[in-house]
N, C-alpha and C positions, 0 to 999 in steps of 0.2 A: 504494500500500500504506500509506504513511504519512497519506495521507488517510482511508482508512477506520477505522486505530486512532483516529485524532484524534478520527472520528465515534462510535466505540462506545464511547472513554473519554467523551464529551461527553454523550452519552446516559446512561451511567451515570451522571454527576453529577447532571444534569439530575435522573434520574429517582428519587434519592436525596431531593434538595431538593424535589421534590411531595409526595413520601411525607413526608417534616417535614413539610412545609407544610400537608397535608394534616392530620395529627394533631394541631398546633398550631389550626388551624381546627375540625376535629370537636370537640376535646378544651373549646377554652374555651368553646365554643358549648354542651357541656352542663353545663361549670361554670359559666357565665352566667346558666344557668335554673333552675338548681338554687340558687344563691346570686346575692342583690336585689342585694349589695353590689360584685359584681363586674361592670364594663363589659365586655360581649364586646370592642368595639374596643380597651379597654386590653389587656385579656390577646393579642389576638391581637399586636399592635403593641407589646407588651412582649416577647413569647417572637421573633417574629419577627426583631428587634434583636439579642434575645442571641445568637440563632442565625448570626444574618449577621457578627457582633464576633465569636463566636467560632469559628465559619469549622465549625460542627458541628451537622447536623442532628438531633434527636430522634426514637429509633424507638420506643420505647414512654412509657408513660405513669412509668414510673422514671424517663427522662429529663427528663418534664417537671417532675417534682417537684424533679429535685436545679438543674435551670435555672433555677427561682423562687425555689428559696431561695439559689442562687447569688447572684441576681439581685436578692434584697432584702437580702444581706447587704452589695451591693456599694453597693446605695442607703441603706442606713445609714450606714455608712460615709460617705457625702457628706455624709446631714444632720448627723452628729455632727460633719465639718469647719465645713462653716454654722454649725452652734452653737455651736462654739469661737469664730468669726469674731464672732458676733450676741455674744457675751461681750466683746468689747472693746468693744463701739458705746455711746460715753459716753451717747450718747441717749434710753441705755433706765434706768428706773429703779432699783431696788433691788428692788422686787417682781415687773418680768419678766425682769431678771437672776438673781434668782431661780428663776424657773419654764425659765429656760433650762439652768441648771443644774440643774437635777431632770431637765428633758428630754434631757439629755446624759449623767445617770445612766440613765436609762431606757432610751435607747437603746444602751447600753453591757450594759446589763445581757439587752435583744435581741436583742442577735447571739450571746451568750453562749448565750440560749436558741437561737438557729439555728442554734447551732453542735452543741448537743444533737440538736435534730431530725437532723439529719444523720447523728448517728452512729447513731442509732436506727432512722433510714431505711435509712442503709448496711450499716451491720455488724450489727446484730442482728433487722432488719426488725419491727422494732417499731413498726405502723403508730399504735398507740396512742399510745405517749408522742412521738412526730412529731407527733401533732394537737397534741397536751396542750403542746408546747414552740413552735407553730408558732402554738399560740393566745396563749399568753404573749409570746410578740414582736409580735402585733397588741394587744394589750390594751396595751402600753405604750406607743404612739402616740396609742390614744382616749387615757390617762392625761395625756401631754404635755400633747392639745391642750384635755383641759378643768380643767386649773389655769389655765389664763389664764382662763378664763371666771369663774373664783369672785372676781375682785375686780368683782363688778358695779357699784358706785357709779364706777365711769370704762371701763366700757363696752370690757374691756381683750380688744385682738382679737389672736389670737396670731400671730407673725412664721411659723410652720411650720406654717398651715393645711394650705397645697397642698401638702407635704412629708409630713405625717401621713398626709394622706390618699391620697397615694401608696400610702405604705410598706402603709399597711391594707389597700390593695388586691392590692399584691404578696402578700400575707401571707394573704388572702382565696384569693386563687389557687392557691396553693400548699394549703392546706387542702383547695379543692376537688377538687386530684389527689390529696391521699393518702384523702378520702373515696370518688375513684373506685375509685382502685387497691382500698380494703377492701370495696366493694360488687362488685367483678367476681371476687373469691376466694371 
């Protein structure tokens, strides 16, 4: 007897976690094609993560939104640690300590907006200003990463490429589900 509950809780789990998995798969796959800037393999292998960390599968397409911006606020958060760190490194000069500290405003000012989207996703289902705030936390990582580029006479490459271009992608992603969710109403 205790074998068979074993078997039909196990199957329920099981067949919870297809069903994520499954959505997570359909879902970035049309946000992939629909948007150049997003890697299918990153969104799948980003959502997948957060899924498995936080021990909670995704039944609709609401979850996937409030997952990616969970999921990029939690990756700001890192880069702003980074960028407090990249601020003491004597190494750097006075004009990419500069632009790091811009980009530690920026990304400050990011989560701020994703913390907007959220409320506008959650409590008032306001798919509009969720884009409009979900765009403003991407626009301020291209921001970050092209002030290093404007001192061209030394060819200055920024310390938070792969980091930007995270964050853009997470932020990409997330876009592309509140575009589905407003295309499917």
């Amino acid at each position: 007897m205790k074998f068979l509950v074993y078997m039909i809780i196990s199957l329920l789990f099981l067949s919870q976690y297809s069903n994520g998995s499954n959505l997570i798969i359909q879902s970035c796959k049309e946000a992939s094609k629909n948007d150049p800037n997003l890697s299918y393999d990153f969104c799948v292998k980003s959502l997948k993560e957060a899924a498995s960390k936080d021990k909670t599968q995704p039944t609709n397409l609401e979850d996937l939104v409030n997952m990616s911006i969970n999921l990029t606020k939690s990756n700001g958060t890192n880069i702003m640690s980074k960028i407090s760190k990249n601020l003491k490194n004597q190494s750097y000069d006075d004009y990419v300590k500069g632009c790091l500290q811009d980009c530690l405003d920026l990304y400050d000012d990011s989560l701020s907006s994703l913390d907007k989207a959220m409320v506008a996703f959650n409590k008032s289902k306001d798919l509009n200003t969720a884009n409009v705030e979900v765009s403003a936390a991407m626009d301020d990582s291209v921001t970050c990463e092209d002030q290093f580029k404007e001192r061209k006479e030394k060819n200055e490459t920024s310390p938070l490429t792969e980091e930007n271009h995270v964050y853009f992608q997470l932020n990409a992603m997330s876009l592309s589900f509140i575009t589905m969710i407003d295309q499917h109403n």
